[in-house]
C-alpha positions in Angstrom: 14.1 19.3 9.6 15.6 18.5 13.0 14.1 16.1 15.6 13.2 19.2 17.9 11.4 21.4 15.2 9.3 17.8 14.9 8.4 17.9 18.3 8.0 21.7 18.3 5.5 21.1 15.8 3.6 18.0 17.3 3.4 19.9 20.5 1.6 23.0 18.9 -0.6 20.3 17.0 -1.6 18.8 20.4 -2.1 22.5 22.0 -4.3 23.2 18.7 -6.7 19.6 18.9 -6.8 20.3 22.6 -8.1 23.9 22.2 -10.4 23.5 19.3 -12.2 21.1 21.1 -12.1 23.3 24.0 -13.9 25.9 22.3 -16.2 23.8 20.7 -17.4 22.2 24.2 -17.2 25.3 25.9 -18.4 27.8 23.8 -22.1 26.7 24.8 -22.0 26.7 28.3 -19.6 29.8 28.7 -22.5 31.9 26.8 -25.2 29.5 29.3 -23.2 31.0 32.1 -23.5 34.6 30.9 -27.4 34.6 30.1 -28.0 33.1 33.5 -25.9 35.5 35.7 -27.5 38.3 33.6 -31.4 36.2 33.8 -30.4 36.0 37.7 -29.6 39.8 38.4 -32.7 40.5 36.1 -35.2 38.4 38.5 -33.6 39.1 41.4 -34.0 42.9 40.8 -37.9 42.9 38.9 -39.9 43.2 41.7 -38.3 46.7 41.7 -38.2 47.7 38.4 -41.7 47.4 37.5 -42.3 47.3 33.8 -39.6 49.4 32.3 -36.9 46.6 33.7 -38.8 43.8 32.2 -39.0 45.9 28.9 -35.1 46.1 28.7 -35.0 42.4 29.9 -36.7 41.3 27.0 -35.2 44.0 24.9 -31.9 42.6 26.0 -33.2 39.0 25.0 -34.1 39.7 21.7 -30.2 40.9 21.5 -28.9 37.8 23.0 -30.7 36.0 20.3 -29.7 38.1 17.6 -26.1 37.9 18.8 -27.1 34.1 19.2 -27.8 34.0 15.4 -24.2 35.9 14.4 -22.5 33.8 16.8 -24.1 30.4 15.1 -23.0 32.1 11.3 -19.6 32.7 12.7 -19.3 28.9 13.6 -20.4 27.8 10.3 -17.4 29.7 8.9 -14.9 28.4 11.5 -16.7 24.4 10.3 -15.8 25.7 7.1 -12.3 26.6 7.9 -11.5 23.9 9.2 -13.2 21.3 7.0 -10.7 23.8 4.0 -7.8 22.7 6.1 -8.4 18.4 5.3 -5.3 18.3 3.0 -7.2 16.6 0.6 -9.6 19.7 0.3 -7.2 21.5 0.4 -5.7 20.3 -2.4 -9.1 20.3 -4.2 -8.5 16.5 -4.9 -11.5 14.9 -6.6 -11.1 12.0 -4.7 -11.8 14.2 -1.2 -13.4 12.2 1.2 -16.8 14.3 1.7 -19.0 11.9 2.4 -17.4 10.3 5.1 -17.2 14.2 6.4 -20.5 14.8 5.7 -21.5 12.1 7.7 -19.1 13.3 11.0 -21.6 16.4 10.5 -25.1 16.7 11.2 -25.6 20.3 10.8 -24.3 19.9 7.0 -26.5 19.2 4.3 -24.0 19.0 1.1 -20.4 20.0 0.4 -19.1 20.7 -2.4 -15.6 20.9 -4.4 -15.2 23.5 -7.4 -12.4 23.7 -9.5 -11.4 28.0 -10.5 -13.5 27.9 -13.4 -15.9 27.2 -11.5 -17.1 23.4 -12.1 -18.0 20.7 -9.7 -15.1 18.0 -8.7 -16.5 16.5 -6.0 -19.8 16.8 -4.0 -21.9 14.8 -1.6 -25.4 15.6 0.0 -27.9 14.3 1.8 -31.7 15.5 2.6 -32.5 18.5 4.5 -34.3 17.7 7.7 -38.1 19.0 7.8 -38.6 22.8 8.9 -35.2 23.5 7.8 -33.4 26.6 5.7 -29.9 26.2 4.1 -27.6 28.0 4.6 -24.6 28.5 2.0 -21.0 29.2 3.4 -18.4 29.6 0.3 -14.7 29.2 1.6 -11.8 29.7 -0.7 -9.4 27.5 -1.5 -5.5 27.6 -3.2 -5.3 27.9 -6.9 -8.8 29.7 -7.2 -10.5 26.7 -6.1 -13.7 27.0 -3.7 -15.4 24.8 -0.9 -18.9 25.4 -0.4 -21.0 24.0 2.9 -24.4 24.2 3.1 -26.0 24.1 6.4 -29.1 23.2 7.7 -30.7 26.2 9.4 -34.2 25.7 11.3 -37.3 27.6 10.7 -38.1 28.2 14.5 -35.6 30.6 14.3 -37.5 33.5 13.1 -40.3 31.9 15.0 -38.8 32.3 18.2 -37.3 36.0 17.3 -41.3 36.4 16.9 -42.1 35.0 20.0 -39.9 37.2 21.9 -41.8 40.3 20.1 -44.3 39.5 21.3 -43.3 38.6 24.7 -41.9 42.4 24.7 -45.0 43.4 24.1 -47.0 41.4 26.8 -44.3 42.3 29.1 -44.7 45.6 29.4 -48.3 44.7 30.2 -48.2 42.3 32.6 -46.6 42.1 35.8 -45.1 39.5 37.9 -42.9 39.0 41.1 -40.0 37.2 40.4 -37.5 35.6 42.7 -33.5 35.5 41.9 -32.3 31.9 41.4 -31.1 30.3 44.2 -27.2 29.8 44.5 -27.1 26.8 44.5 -28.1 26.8 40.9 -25.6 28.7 39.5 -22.8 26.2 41.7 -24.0 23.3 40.4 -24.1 24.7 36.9 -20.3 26.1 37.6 -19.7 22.3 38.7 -20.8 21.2 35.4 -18.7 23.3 33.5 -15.7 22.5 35.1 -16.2 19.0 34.8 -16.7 18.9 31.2 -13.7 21.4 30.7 -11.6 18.6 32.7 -13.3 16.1 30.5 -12.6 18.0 27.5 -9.2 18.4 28.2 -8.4 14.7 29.0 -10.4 13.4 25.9 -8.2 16.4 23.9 -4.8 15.1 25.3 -5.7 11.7 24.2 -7.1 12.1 21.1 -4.2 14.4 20.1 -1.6 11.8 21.5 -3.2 9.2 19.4 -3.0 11.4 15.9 0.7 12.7 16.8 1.7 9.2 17.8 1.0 7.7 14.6 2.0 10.6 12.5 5.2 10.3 14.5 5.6 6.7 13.5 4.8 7.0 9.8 7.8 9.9 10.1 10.0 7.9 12.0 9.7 4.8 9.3 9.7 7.5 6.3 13.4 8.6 8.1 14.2 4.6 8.4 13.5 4.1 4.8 15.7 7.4 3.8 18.9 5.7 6.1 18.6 2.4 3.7 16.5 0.2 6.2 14.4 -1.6 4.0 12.4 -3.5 6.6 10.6 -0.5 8.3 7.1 -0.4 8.6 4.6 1.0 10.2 2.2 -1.1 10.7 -0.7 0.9 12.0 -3.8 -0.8 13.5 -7.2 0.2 13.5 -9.9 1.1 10.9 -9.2 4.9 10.4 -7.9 6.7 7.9 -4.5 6.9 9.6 -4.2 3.5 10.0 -5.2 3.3 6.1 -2.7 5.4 5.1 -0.1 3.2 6.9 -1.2 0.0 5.0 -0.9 1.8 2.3 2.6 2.8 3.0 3.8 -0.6 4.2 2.4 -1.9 1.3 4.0 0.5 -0.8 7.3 -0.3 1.0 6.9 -4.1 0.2 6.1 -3.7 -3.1 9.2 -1.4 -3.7 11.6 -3.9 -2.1 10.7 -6.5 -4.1 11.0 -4.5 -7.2 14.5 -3.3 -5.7 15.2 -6.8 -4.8 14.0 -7.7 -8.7 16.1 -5.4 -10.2 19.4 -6.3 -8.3 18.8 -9.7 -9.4 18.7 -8.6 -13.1 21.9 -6.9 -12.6 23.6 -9.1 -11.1 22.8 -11.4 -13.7 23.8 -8.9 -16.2 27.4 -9.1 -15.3 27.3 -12.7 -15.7 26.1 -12.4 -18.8 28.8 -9.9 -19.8 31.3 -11.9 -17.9 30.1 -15.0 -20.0 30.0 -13.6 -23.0 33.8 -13.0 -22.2 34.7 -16.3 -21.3 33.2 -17.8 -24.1 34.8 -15.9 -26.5 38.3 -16.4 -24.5 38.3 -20.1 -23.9 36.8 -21.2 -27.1 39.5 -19.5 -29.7 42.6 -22.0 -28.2 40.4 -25.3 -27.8 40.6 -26.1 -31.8 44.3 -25.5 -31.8 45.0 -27.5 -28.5 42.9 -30.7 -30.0 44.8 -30.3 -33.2 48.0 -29.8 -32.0 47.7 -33.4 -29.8 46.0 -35.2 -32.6 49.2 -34.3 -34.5 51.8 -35.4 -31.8 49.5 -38.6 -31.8 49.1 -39.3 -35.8 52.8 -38.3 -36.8 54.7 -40.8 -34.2 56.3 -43.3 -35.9 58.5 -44.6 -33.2 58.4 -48.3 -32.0 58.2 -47.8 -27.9 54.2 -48.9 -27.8 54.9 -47.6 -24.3 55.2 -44.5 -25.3 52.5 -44.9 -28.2 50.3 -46.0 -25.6 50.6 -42.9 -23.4 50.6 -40.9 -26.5 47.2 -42.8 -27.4 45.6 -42.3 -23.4 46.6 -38.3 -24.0 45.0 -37.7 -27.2 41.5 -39.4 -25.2 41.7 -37.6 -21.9 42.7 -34.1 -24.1 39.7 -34.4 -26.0 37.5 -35.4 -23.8 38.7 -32.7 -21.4 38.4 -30.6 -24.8 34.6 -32.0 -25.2 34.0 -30.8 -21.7 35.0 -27.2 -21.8 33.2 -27.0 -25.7 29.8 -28.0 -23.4 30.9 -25.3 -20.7 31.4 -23.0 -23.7 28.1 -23.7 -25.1 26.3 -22.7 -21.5 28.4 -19.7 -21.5 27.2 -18.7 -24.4 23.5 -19.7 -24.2 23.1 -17.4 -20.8 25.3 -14.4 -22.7 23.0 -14.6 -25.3 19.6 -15.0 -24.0 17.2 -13.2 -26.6 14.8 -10.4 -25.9 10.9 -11.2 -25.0 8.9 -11.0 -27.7 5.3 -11.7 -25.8 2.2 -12.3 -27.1 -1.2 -14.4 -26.2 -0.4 -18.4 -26.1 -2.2 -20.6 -24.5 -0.5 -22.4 -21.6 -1.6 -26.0 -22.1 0.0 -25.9 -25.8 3.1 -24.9 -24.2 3.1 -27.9 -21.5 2.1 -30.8 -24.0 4.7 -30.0 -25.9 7.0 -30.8 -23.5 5.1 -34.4 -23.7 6.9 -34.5 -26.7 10.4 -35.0 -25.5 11.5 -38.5 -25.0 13.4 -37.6 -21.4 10.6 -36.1 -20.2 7.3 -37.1 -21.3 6.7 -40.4 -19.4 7.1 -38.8 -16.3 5.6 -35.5 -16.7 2.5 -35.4 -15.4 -0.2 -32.4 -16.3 -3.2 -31.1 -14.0 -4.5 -29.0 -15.9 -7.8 -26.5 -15.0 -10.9 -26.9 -16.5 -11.0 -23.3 -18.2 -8.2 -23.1 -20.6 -5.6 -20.1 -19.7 -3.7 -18.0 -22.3 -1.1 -16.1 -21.0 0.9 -13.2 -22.6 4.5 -14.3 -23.0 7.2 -16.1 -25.3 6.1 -19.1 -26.4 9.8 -20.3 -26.8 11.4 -18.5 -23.5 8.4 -19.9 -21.0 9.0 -23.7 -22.3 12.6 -23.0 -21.9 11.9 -21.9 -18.7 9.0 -24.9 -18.1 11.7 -27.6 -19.7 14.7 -26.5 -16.9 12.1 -26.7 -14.4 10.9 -30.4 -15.1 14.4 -31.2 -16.4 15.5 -30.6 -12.9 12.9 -32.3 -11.1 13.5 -35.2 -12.9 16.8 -35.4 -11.8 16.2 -34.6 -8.2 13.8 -37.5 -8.1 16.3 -39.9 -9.4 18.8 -38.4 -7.3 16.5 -39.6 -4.5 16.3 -43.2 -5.8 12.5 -42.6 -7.0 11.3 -42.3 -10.7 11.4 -38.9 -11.0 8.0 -38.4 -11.7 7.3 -34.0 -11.9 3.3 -33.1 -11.3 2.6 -29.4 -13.3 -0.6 -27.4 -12.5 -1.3 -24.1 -12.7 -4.3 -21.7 -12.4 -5.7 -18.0 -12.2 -7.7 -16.5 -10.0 -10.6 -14.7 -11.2 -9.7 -11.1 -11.7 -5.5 -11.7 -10.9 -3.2 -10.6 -13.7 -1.0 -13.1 -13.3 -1.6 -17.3 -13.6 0.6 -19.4 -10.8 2.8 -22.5 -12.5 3.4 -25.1 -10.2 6.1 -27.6 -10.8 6.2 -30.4 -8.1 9.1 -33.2 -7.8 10.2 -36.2 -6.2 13.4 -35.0 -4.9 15.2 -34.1 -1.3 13.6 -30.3 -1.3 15.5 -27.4 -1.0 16.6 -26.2 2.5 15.4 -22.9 3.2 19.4 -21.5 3.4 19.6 -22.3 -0.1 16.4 -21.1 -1.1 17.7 -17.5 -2.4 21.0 -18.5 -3.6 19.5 -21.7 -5.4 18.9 -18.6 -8.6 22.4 -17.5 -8.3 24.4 -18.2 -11.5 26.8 -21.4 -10.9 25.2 -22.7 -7.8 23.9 -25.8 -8.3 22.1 -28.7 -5.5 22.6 -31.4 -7.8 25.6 -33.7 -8.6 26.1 -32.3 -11.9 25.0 -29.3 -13.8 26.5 -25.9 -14.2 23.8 -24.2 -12.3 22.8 -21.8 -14.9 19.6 -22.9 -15.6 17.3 -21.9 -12.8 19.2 -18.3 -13.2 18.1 -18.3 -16.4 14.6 -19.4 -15.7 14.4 -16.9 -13.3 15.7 -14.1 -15.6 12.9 -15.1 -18.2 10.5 -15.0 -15.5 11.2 -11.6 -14.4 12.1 -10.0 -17.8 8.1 -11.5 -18.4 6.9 -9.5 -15.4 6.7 -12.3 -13.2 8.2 -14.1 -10.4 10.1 -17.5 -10.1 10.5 -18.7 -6.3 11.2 -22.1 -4.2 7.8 -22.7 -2.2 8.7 -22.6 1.6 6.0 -26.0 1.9 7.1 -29.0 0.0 5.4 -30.7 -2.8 3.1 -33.5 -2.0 5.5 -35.8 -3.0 8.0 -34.2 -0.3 10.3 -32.3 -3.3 10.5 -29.1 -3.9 7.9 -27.2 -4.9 8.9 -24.4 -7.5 6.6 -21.5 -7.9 6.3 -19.7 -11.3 3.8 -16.4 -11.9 3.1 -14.9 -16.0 0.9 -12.1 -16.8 -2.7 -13.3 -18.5 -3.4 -12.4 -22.2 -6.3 -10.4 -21.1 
């Protein structure tokens, strides 16, 4: 759709809000005017017309009020017209907000959803008022579907169709000199009508600029979104349902760039795993023949330069240890090219953390805050201490790094009714600056002196593959490390 048919359409939507309320304000005091002009000729005329004019003056009352009564049946239709056009009763949703409708109407005393075999969806009520009559208006919906509205329909009614009977009857019995009504009447009653017209078209203007603006916006970040610009939003204020359903987009938008932002991760970490998978495979195959080859030249010399022995000696060390080196590099290759599949099941956390106790490196600065209510999350038990081991593995580092102990504080805890417990791993270390805070879980980037920088990429992969998250707090520890942030799905 082009940006003009949008603002053809707003325009007319405007025009529409501003006439409907129109009518509805105006309807009243245009058929006011028109029984008063005719109520004004009538008295100003009855002191000729004896009893025969008052006989059709009445007569032409009781009229008016039937006309009054076909006139007040026609407006329940157009109420239940336009109640038929709220898209989600229109669309015979169950979920239809009717009571919050119900409530915007006083005359209503229940609506009512019904599917096209004829079952109830959705319905709401509410008393009648005393001395009332309902009134049932059925309006059809798409699909076969119906809305029905009851209104509330007053007793006095027939009363006062009664009344004016009877009036008839007394008039053409009694006579009485009548005067017409002064003009100044009918200008201060044409005063008040084009006041509230004015009024009724200001209020109209606004009220439509305010639903058009904001249907405008939500457009205008729904076209944003469509162009690749992840970071539009709405953001809507105020407590109507507008302003809910842009919360509710925004928040659909966030949640739907982080999922993006999730799943570009995991690729991205996918080629690395095929591109280490590669690399292994390529630079392991020569290593073996390399170190043999110089162990050779070393063990078969026989010559009697110890110069030259010597540097034969020094080559055969630094080739093997260089050898050594790239077998470790080999080795992490192949451990992020061949990270198994998550097998998850219930384990309880605490298990999983003082088993970590258990490692020599780590246990005697590893210290555990653990909840009072034990936690058992749904996960595997051997990827999450993986993942738990890099994290205090790398703590412990960046607090020696710092020239402390190294000392790494773990806590963790869920709150009631969350699906997901929060890991915290706290260290000693210099923190993470907040540049490096998003490539910090990029394979081969590392903060610390040595490392390959694969195995927060890994942790992270774990994490997400668990339907979690892994981040780098933006506060610091209490220690004044970093803080690192790890979320798992609960068992139950």
């Amino acid at each position: 759709m082009r940006p003009t048919d949008f603002l053809r359409r707003r325009v007319n939507l405007q025009v529409k809000l501003v006439a409907i309320l129109m009518v509805v304000v105006l309807a009243p005091f245009a058929a006011s005017a028109y029984f008063i002009e005719q109520v004004g000729k009538v008295a100003a005329n009855f002191a000729a017309g004896e009893a025969a004019a008052r006989d059709r003056s009445v007569q032409k009352a009781l009229d008016a009020h039937l006309e009054w009564v076909a006139l007040t049946k026609q407006l329940h239709a157009e109420v239940a017209s336009l109640l038929a056009r709220v898209p989600a009763i229109a669309s015979a949703d169950p979920g239809a907000p009717l009571t919050a409708l119900l409530a915007e109407q006083r005359q209503l005393m229940s609506l009512r959803l019904r599917a096209p075999d004829g079952h109830e969806l959705a319905a709401a009520r509410r008393a009648p008022p005393p001395a009332t009559t309902p009134y049932l208006v059925v309006h059809p919906l798409a699909n076969g579907a119906a809305l029905e509205v009851t209104f509330a329909i007053p007793d006095h009614l027939q009363l006062d169709y009664q009344e004016l009977a009877d009036a008839l009857d007394v008039a053409r019995k009694v006579a009485q000199a009548r005067t017409a009504l002064p003009s100044g009447y009918r200008t201060a009653f044409l005063a008040l009508v084009g006041t509230a017209a004015l009024a009724v078209v200001v209020l109209g203007v606004f009220a439509a600029n305010r639903v058009t603006r904001r249907i405008a916006a939500l457009v205008e970040v729904a076209r944003s979104v469509s162009r690749g610009d992840g970071e539009a939003r709405a953001r809507l204020t105020g407590r109507d349902e507008m302003a809910e359903l842009g919360v509710a987009l925004d928040t659909m938008l966030d949640d739907l760039g982080q999922q993006r932002s999730e799943i570009e991760y995991l690729q991205r970490i996918g080629a690395w795993q095929d591109v280490a998978r590669r690399l292994a495979h390529e630079i392991k195959n020569p290593l073996t023949p390399i170190q043999l080859a110089v162990q050779q030249c070393v063990s078969t010399y026989k010559g009697d330069d110890p110069k030259f022995k010597r540097l034969l000696a020094d080559t055969g060390e630094i080739v093997g240890e260089e050898i050594g080196g790239l077998r470790r590099l080999v080795d992490t290759f192949r451990t992020l090219g061949q990270l198994p599949r998550v097998e998850a099941a219930p384990v309880k956390l605490l298990d999983i953390v003082e088993e970590l106790r258990l490692d020599p490196a780590l246990g005697d600065r590893l210290v555990v805050r653990a909840p009072d209510s034990p936690i058992r999350l749904r996960a595997d038990k051997l990827l999450l201490k993986r993942v738990l081991a890099n994290l205090v593995e790398n703590g412990v580092h960046a607090g020696q790094e710092a020239g402390r102990a190294g000392e790494v504080t773990v806590s963790w805890t869920a709150v009631p009714g969350a699906r997901h417990a929060t890991i915290t791993v706290d260290d000693e270390g210099k923190g993470v600056a907040a540049e490096a805070r998003e490539r910090i879980f990029e394979p081969y980037v590392t903060t610390k002196a040595t490392g390959t920088g694969l195995g927060l990429a890994i942790a992270k992969k774990i994490a997400l593959e668990h339907g979690g998250t892994l981040d780098v707090a933006a506060t610091r520890s209490p220690a004044g490390g970093a803080r690192f942030v790890l979320t798992v799905p609960l068992a139950d």
